[in-house]
DRENPA-3360 file (N, C-alpha, C; in nm, 2 decimals, always signed):
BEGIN
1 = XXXXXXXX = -5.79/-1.67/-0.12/-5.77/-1.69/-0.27/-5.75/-1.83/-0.30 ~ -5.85/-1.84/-0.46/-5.80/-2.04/-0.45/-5.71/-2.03/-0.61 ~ -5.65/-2.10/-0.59/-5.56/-2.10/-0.73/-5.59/-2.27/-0.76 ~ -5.60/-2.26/-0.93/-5.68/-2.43/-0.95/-5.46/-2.46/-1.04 ~ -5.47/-2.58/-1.03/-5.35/-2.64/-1.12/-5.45/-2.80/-1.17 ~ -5.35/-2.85/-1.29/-5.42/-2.97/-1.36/-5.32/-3.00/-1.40 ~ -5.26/-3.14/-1.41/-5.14/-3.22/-1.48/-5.19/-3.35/-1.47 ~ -5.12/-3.44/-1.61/-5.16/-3.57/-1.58/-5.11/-3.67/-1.48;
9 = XXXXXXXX = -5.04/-3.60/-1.38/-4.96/-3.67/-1.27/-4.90/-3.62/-1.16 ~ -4.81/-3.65/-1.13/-4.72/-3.53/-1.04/-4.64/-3.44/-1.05 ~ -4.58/-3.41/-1.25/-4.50/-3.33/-1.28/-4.59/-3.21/-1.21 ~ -4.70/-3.14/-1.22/-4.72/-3.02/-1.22/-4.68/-3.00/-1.07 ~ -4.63/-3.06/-0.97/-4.62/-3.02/-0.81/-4.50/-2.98/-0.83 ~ -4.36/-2.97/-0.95/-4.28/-2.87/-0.99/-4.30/-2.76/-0.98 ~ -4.45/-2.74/-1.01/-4.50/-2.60/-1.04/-4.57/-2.57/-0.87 ~ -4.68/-2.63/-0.84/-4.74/-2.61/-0.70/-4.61/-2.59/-0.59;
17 = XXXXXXXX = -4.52/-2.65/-0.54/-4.41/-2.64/-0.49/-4.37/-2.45/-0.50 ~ -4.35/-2.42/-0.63/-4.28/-2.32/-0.61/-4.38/-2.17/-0.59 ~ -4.52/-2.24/-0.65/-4.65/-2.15/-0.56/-4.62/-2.18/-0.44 ~ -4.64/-2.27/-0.36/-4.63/-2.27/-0.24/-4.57/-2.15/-0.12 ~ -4.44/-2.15/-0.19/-4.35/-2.06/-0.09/-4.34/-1.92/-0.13 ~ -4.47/-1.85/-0.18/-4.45/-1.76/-0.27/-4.58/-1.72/-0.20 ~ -4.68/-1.78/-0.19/-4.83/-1.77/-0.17/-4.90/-1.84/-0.07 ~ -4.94/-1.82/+0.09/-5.00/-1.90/+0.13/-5.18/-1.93/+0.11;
25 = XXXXXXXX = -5.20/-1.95/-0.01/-5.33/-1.95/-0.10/-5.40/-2.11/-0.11 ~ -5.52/-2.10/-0.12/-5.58/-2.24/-0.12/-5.59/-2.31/-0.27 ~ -5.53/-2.38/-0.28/-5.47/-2.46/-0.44/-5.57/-2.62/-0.44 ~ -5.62/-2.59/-0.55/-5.64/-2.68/-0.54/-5.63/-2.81/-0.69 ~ -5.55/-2.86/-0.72/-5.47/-2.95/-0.83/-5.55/-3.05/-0.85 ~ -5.57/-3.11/-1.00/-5.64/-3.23/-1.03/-5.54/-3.29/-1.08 ~ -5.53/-3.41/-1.07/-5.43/-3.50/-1.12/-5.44/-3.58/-1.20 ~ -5.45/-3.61/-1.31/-5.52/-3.72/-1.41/-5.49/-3.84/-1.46;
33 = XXXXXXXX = -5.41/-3.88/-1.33/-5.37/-3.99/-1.38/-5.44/-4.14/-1.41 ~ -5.55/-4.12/-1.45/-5.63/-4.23/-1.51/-5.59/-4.21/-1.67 ~ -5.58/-4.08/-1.72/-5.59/-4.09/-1.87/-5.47/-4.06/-1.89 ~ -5.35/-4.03/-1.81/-5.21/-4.01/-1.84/-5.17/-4.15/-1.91 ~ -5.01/-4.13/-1.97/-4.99/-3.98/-2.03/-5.08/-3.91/-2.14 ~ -5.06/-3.76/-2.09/-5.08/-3.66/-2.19/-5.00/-3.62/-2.31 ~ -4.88/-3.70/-2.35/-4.81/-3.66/-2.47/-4.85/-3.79/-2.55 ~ -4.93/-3.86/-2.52/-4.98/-3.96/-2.62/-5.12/-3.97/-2.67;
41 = XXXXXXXX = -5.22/-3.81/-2.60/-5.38/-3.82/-2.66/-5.38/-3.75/-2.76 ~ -5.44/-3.75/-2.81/-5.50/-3.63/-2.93/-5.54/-3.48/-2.88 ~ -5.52/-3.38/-2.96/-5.53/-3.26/-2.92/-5.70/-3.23/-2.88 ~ -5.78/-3.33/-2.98/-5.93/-3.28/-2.94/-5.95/-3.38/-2.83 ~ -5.87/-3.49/-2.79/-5.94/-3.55/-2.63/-5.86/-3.41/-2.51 ~ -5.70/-3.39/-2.52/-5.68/-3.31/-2.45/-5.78/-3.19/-2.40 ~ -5.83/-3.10/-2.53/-5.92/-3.01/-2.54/-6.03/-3.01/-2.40 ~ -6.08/-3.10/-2.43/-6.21/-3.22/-2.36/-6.18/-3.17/-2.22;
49 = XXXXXXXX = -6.06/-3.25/-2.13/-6.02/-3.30/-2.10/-6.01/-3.15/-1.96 ~ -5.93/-3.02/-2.07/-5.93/-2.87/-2.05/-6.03/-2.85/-1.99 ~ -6.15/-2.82/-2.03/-6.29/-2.81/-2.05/-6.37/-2.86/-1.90 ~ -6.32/-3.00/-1.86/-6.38/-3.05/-1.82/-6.32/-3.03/-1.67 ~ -6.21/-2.95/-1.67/-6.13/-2.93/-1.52/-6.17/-2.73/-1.48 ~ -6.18/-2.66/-1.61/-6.21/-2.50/-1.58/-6.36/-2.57/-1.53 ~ -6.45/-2.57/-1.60/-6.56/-2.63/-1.52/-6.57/-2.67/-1.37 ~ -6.51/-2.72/-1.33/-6.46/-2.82/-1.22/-6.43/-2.70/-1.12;
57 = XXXXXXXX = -6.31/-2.63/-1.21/-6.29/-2.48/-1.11/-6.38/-2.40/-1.10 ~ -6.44/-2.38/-1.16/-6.58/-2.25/-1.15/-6.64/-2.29/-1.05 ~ -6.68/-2.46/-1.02/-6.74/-2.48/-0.93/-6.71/-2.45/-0.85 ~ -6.60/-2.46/-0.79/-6.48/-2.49/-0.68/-6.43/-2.34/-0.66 ~ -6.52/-2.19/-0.74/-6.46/-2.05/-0.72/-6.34/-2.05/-0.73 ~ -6.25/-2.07/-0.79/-6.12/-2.07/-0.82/-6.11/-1.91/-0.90 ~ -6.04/-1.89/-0.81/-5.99/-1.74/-0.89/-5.88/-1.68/-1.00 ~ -5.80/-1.79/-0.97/-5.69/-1.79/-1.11/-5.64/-1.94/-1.14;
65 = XXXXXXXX = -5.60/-2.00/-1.21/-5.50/-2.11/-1.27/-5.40/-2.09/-1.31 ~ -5.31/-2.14/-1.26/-5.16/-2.16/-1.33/-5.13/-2.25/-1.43 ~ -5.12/-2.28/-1.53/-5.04/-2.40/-1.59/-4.96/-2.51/-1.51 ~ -5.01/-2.60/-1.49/-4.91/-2.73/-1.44/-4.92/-2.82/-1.55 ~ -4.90/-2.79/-1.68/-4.90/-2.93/-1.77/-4.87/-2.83/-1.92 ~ -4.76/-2.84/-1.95/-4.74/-2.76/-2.07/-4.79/-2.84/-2.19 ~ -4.83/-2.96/-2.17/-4.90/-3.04/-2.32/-5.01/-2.93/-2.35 ~ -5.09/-2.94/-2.17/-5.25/-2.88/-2.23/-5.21/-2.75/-2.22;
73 = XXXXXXXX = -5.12/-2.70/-2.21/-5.13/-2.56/-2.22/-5.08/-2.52/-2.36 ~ -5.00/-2.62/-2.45/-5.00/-2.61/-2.59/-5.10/-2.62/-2.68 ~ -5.21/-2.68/-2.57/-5.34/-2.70/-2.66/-5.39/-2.55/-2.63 ~ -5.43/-2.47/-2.52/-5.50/-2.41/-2.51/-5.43/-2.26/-2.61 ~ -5.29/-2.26/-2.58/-5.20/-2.18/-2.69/-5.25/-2.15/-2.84 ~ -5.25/-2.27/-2.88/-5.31/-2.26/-3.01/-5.40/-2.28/-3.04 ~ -5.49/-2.35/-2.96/-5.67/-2.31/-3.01/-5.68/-2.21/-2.93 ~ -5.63/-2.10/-2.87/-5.67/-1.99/-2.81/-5.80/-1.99/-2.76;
81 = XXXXXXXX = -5.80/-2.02/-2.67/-5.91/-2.07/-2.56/-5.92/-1.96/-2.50 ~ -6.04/-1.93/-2.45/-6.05/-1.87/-2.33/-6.16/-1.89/-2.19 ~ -6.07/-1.95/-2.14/-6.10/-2.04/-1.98/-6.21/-1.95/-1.92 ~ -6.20/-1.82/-1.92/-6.28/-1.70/-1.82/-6.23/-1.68/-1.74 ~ -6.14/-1.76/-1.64/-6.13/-1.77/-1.50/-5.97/-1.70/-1.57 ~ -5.88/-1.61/-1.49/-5.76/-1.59/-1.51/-5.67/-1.73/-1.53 ~ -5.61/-1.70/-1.64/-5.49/-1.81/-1.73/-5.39/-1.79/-1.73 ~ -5.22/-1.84/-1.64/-5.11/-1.80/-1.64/-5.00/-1.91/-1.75;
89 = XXXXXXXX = -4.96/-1.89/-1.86/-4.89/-1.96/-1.92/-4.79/-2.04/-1.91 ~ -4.75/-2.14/-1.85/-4.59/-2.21/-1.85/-4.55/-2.21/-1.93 ~ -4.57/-2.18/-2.08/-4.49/-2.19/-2.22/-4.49/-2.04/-2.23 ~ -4.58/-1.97/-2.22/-4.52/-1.84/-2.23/-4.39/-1.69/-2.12 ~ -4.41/-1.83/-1.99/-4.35/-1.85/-1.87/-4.18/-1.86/-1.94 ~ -4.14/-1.98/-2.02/-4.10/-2.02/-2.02/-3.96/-1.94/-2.15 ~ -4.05/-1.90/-2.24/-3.99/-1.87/-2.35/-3.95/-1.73/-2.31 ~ -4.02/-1.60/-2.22/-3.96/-1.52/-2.14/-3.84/-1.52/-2.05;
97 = XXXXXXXX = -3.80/-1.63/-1.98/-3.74/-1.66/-1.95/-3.58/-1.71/-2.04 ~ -3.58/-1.70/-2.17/-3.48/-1.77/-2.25/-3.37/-1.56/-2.31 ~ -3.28/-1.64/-2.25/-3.19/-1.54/-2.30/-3.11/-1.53/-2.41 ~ -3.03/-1.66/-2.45/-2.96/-1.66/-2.52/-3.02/-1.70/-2.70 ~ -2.93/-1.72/-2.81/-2.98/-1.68/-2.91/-3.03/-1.85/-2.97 ~ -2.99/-1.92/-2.91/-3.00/-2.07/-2.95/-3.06/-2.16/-2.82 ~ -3.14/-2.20/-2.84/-3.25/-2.27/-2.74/-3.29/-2.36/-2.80 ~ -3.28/-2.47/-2.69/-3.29/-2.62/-2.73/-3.43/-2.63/-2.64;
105 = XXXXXXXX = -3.52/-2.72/-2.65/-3.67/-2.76/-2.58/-3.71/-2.88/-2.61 ~ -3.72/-2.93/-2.51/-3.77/-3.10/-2.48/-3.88/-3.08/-2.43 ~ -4.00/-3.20/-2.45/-4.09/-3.18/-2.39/-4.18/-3.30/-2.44 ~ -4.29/-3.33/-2.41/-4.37/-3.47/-2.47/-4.42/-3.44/-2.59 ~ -4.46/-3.58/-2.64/-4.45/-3.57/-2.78/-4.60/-3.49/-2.85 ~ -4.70/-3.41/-2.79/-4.80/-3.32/-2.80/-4.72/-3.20/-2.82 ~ -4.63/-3.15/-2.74/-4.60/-3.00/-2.74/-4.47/-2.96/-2.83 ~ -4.38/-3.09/-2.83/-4.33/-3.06/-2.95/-4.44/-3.04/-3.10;
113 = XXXXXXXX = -4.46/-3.15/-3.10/-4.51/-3.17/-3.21/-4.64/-3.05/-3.24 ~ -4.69/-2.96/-3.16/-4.77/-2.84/-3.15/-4.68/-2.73/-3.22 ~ -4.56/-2.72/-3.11/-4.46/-2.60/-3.20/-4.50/-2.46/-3.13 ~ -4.53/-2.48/-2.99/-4.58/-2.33/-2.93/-4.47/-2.31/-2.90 ~ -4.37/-2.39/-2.83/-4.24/-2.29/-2.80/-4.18/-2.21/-2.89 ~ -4.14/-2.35/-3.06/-4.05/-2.26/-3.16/-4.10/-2.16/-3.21 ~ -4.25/-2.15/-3.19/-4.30/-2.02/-3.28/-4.30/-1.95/-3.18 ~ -4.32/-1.91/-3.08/-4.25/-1.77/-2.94/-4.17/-1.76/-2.96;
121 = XXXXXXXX = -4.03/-1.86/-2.95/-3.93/-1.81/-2.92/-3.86/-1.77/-3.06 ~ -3.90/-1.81/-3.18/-3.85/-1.76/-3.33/-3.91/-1.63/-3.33 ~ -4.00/-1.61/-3.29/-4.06/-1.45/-3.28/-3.95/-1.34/-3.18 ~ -3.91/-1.42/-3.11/-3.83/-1.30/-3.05/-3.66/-1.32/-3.08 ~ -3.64/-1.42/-3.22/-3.52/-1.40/-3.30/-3.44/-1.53/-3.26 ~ -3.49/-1.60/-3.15/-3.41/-1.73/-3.14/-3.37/-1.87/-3.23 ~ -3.26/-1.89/-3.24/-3.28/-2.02/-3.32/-3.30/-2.12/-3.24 ~ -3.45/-2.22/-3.29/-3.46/-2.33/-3.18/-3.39/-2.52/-3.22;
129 = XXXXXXXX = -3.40/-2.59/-3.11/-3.39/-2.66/-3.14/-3.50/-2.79/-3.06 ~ -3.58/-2.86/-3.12/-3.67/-2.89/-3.05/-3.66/-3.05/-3.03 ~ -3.67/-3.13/-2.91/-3.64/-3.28/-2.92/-3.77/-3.34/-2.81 ~ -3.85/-3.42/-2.89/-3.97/-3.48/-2.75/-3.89/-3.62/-2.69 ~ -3.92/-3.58/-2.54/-3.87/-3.69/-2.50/-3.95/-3.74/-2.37 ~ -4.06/-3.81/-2.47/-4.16/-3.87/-2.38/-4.13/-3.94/-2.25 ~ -4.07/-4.04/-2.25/-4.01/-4.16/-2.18/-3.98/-4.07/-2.01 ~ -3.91/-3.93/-2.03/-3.90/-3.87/-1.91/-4.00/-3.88/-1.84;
137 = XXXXXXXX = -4.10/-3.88/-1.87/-4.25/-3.84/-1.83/-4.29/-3.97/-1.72 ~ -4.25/-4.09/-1.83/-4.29/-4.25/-1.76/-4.16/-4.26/-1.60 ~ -4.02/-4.20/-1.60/-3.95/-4.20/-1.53/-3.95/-4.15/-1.41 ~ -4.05/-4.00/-1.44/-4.07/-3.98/-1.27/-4.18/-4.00/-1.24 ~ -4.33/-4.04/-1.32/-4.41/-4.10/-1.24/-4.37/-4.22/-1.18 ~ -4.26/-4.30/-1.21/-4.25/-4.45/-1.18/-4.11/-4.39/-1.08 ~ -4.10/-4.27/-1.06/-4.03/-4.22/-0.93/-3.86/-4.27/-1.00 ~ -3.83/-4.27/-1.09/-3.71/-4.34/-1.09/-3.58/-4.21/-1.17;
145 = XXXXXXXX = -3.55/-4.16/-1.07/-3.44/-4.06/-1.09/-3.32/-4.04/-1.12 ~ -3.25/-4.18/-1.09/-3.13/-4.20/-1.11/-3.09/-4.31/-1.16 ~ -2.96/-4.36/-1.21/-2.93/-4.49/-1.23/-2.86/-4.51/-1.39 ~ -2.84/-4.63/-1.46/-2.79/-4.61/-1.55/-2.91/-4.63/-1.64 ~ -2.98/-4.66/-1.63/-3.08/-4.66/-1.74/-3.15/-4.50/-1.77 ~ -3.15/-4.43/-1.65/-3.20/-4.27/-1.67/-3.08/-4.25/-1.76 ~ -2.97/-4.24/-1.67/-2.87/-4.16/-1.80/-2.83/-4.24/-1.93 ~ -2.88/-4.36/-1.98/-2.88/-4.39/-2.09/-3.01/-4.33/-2.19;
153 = XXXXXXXX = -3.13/-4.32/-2.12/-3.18/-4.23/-2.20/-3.14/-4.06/-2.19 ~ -3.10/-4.05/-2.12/-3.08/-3.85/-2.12/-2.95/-3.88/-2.24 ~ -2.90/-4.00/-2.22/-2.78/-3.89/-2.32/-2.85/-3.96/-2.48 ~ -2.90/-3.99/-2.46/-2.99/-4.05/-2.66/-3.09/-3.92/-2.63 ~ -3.16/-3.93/-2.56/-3.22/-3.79/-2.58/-3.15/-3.69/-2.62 ~ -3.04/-3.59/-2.51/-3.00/-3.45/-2.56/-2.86/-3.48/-2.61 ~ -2.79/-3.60/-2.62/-2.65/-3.55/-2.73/-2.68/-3.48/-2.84 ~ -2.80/-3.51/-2.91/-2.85/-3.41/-3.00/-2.85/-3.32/-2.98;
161 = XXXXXXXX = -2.89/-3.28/-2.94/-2.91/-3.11/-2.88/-2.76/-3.06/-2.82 ~ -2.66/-3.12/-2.75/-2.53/-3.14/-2.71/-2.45/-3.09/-2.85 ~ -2.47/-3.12/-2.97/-2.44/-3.14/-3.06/-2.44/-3.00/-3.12 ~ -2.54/-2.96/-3.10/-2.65/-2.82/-3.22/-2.53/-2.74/-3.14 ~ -2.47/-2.75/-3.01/-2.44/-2.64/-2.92/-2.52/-2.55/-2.89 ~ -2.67/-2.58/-2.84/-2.74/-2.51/-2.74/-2.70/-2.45/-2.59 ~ -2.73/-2.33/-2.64/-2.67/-2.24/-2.51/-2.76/-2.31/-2.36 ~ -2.91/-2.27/-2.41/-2.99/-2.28/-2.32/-3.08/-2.37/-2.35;
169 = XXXXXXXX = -3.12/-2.48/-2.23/-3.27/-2.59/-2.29/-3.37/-2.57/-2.21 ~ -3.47/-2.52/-2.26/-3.58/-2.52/-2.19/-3.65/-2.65/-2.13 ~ -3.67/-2.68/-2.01/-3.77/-2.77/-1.93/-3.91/-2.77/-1.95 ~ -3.93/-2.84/-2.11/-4.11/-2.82/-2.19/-4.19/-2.94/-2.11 ~ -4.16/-2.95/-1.99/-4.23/-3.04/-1.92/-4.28/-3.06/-1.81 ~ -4.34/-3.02/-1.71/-4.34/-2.98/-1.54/-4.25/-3.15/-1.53 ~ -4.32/-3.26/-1.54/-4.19/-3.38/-1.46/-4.08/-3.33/-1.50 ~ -4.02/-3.26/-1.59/-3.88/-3.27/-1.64/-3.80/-3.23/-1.53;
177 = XXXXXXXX = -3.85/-3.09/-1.43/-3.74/-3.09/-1.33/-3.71/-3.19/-1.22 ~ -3.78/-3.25/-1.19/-3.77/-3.37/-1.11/-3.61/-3.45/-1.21 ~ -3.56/-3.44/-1.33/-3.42/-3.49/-1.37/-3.35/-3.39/-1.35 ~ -3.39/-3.28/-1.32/-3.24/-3.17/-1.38/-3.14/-3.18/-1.34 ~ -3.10/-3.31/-1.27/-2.95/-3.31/-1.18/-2.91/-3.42/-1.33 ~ -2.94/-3.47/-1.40/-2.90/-3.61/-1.50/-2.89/-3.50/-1.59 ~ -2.99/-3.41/-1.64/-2.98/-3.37/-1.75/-2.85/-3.24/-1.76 ~ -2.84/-3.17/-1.63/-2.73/-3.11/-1.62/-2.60/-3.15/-1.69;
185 = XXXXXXXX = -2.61/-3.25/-1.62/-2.49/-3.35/-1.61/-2.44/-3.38/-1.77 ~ -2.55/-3.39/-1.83/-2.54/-3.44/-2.01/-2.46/-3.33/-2.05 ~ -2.54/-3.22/-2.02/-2.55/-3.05/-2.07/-2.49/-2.99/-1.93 ~ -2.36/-3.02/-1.94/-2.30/-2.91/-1.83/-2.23/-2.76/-1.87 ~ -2.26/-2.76/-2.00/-2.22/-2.63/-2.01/-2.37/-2.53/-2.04 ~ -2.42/-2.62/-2.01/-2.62/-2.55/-2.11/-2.70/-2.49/-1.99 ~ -2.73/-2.35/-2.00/-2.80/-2.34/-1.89/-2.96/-2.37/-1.90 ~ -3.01/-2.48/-1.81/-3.13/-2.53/-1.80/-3.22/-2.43/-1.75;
193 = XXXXXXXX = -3.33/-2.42/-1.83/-3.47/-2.34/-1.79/-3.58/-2.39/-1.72 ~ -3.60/-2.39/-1.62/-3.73/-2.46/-1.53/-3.82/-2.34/-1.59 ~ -3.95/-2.36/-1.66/-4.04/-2.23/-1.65/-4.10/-2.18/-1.57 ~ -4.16/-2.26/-1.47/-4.20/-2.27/-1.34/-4.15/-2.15/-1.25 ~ -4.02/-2.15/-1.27/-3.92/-2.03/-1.20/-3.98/-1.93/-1.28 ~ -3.99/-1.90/-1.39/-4.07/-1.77/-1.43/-4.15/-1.78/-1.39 ~ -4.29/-1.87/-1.41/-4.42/-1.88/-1.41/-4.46/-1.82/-1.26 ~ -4.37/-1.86/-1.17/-4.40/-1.84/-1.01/-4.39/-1.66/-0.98;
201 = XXXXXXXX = -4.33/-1.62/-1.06/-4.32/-1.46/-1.03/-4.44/-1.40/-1.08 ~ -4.56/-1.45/-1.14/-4.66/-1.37/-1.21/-4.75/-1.42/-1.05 ~ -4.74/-1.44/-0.92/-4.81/-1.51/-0.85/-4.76/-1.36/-0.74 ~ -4.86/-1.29/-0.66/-4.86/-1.20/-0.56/-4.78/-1.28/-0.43 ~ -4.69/-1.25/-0.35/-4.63/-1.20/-0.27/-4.70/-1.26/-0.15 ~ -4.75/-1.35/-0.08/-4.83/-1.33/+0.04/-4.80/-1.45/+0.16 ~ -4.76/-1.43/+0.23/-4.74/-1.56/+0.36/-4.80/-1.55/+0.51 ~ -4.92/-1.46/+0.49/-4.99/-1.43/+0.60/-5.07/-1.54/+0.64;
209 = XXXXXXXX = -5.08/-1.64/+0.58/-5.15/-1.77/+0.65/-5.04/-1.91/+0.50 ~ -5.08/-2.01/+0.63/-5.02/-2.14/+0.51/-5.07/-2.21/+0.43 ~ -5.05/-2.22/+0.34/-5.11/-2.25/+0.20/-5.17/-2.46/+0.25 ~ -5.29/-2.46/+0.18/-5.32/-2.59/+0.20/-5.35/-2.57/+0.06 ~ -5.33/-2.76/-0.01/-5.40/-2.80/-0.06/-5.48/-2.91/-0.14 ~ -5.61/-2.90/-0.18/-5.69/-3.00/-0.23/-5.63/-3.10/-0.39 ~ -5.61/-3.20/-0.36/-5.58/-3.27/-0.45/-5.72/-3.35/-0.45 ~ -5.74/-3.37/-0.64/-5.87/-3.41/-0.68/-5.76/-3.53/-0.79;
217 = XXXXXXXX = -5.80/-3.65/-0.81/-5.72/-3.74/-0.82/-5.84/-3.87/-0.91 ~ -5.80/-3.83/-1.05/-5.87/-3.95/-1.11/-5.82/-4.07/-1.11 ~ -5.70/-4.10/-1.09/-5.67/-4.27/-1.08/-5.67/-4.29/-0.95 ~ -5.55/-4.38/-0.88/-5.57/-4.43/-0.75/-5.52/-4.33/-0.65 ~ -5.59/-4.27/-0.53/-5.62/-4.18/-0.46/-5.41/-4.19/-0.39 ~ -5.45/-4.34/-0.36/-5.33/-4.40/-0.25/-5.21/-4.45/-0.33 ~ -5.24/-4.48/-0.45/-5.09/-4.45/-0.53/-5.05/-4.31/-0.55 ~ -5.13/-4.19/-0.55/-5.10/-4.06/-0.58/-5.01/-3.99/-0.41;
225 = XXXXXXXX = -5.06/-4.09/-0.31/-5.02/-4.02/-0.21/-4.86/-4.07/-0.16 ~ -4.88/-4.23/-0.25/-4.70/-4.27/-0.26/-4.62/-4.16/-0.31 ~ -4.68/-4.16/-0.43/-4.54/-4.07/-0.51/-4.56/-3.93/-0.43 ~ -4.65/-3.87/-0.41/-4.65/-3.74/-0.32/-4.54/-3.76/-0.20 ~ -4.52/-3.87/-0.13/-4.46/-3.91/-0.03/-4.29/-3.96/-0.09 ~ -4.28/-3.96/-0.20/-4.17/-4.01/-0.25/-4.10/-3.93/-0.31 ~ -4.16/-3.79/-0.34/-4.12/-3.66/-0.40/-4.07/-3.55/-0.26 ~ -4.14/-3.59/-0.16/-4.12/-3.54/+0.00/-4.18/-3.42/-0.02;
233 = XXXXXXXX = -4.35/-3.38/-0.07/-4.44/-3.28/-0.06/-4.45/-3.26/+0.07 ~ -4.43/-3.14/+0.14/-4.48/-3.14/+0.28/-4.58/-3.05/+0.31 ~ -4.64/-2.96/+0.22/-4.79/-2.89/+0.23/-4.92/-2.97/+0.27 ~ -4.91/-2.93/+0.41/-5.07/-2.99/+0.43/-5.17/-2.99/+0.28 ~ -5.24/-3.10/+0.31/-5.34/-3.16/+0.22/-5.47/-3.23/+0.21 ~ -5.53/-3.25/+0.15/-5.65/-3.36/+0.13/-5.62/-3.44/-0.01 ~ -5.66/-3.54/-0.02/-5.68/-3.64/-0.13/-5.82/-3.68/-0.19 ~ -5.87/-3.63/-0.29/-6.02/-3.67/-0.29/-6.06/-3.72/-0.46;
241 = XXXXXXXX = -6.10/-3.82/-0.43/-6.12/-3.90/-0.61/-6.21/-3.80/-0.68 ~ -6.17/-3.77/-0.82/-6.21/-3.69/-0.94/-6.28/-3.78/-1.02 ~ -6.44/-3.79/-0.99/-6.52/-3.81/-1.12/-6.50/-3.81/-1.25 ~ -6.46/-3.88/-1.34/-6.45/-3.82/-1.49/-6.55/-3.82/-1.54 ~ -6.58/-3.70/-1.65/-6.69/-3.67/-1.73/-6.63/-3.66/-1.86 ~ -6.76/-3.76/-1.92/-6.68/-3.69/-2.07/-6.78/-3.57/-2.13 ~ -6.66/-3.53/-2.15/-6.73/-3.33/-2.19/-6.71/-3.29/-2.39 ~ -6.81/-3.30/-2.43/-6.84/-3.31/-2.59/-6.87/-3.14/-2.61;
249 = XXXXXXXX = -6.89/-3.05/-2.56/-6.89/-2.93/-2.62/-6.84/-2.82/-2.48 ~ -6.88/-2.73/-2.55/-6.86/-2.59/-2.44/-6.92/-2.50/-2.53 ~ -7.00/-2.43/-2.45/-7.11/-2.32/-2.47/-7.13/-2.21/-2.38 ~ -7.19/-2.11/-2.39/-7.19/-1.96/-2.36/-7.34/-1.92/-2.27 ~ -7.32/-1.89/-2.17/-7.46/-1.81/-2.13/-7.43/-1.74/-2.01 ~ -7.51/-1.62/-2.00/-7.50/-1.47/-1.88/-7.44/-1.56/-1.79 ~ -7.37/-1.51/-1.70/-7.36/-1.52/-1.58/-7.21/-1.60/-1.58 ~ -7.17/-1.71/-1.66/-7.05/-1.76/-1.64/-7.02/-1.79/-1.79;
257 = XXXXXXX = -6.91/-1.77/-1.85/-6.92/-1.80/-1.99/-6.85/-1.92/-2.06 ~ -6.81/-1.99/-1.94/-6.78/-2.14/-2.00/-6.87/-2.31/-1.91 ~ -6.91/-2.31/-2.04/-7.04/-2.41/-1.97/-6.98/-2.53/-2.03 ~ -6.98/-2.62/-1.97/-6.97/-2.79/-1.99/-7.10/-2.88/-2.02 ~ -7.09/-2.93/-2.12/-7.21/-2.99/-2.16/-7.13/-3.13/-2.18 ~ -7.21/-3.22/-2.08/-7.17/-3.39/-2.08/-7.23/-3.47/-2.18 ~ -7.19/-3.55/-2.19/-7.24/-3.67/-2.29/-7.24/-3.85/-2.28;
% end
């Protein structure tokens, strides 16, 4: 079985991590860190961007995808896409997972500003409260987890939210768990949502062999394998540079129904 993941960096290995011990399946992740961050493109480059990695997987027979990047998964949310290949949601992961009646959600400044969480989770009667907090994003790619400068931004980020008295905050970010020990800390009475922890239950059961897998890597192959090494990934792997294409439409014909047309 190949399962595809896509994030603009390392947050989505939040998400592969917890496939991992669930699935010994062949994964294979693009990493994009040439055009990262993703909470600072436009919804029609992200689109693009979508387009140009399901492609990528068809080639590559990939049989299902998970969400590792809840920006593009706010894109694909709301322009209701459909990939062909099976599509597992982290925001709809995510908002399943919320119990209580008041829910706070951080996330980069795309998926707030999309509004896929508030409108799920107001649908099932929640009051939300929603705060982007991009900068998280620049923190754990630059591997920096602790210190006084993290907790000077966590607490300007969620005293707000501190404030509302949010029961529960959703983690609208795969990097975001990489803080959850700072952001606890802010919000120690708040119970934190990884969606990931949901998202990993929609994944079958299997440890009959060990999961490997292929990392496809648009920026630098050997800076991606620092921070892999600095996060302490221990799943066997390969490292292999990702071509970018730029991808101007998508179109339909027999046989596979999402076609990539370059430009």
């Amino acid at each position: 079985m190949k399962i595809g993941l896509f994030d603009s960096g390392i947050g989505g290995i939040s998400v592969l991590k917890k496939l991992t011990y669930i699935n010994g399946a062949h994964y294979i992740y693009i990493a994009d860190t040439e055009r990262a961050p993703y909470g600072l493109r436009t919804s029609e480059a992200l689109e693009s961007f979508v387009w140009e990695f399901v492609d990528f997987f068809h080639k590559k027979k990939v049989n299902e995808i998970f969400a590792a990047c809840n920006t593009t998964d706010s894109i694909i949310l709301e322009n209701n896409l459909d990939l062909v290949i099976k599509y597992n949601s982290i925001i709809r992961a995510g908002v399943s997972a919320a119990k209580s009646s008041k829910v706070g959600v951080i996330g980069t400044n795309v998926t707030i500003k999309n509004g896929s969480y508030r409108r799920y989770l107001e649908v099932e009667g929640k009051e939300v409260y929603q705060k982007a907090t991009q900068l998280f994003v620049s923190l754990v790619e630059e591997g920096v987890f602790y210190g006084r400068m993290v907790e000077a931004i966590a607490n300007y980020y969620l005293l707000p939210l501190k404030k509302e008295n949010v029961k529960e905050l959703i983690l609208g970010c795969t990097h975001f768990p990489f803080l959850k020990g700072i952001i606890s800390r802010v919000l120690p009475k708040v119970r934190i949502i990884d969606p990931a922890e949901e998202l990993s239950k929609l994944l079958v059961k299997n440890n009959t062999r060990r999961p490997f897998v292929e990392f496809y890597v648009t920026g630098d192959p050997k800076e991606f394998e620092r921070k892999l090494k600095r996060i302490n990934f221990r799943v066997a792997y390969t490292i292999n540079k990702f071509k970018i294409r730029k991808v101007v439409s998508v179109e339909k014909f027999s046989g596979f129904d999402g076609v990539v047309r370059s430009g």
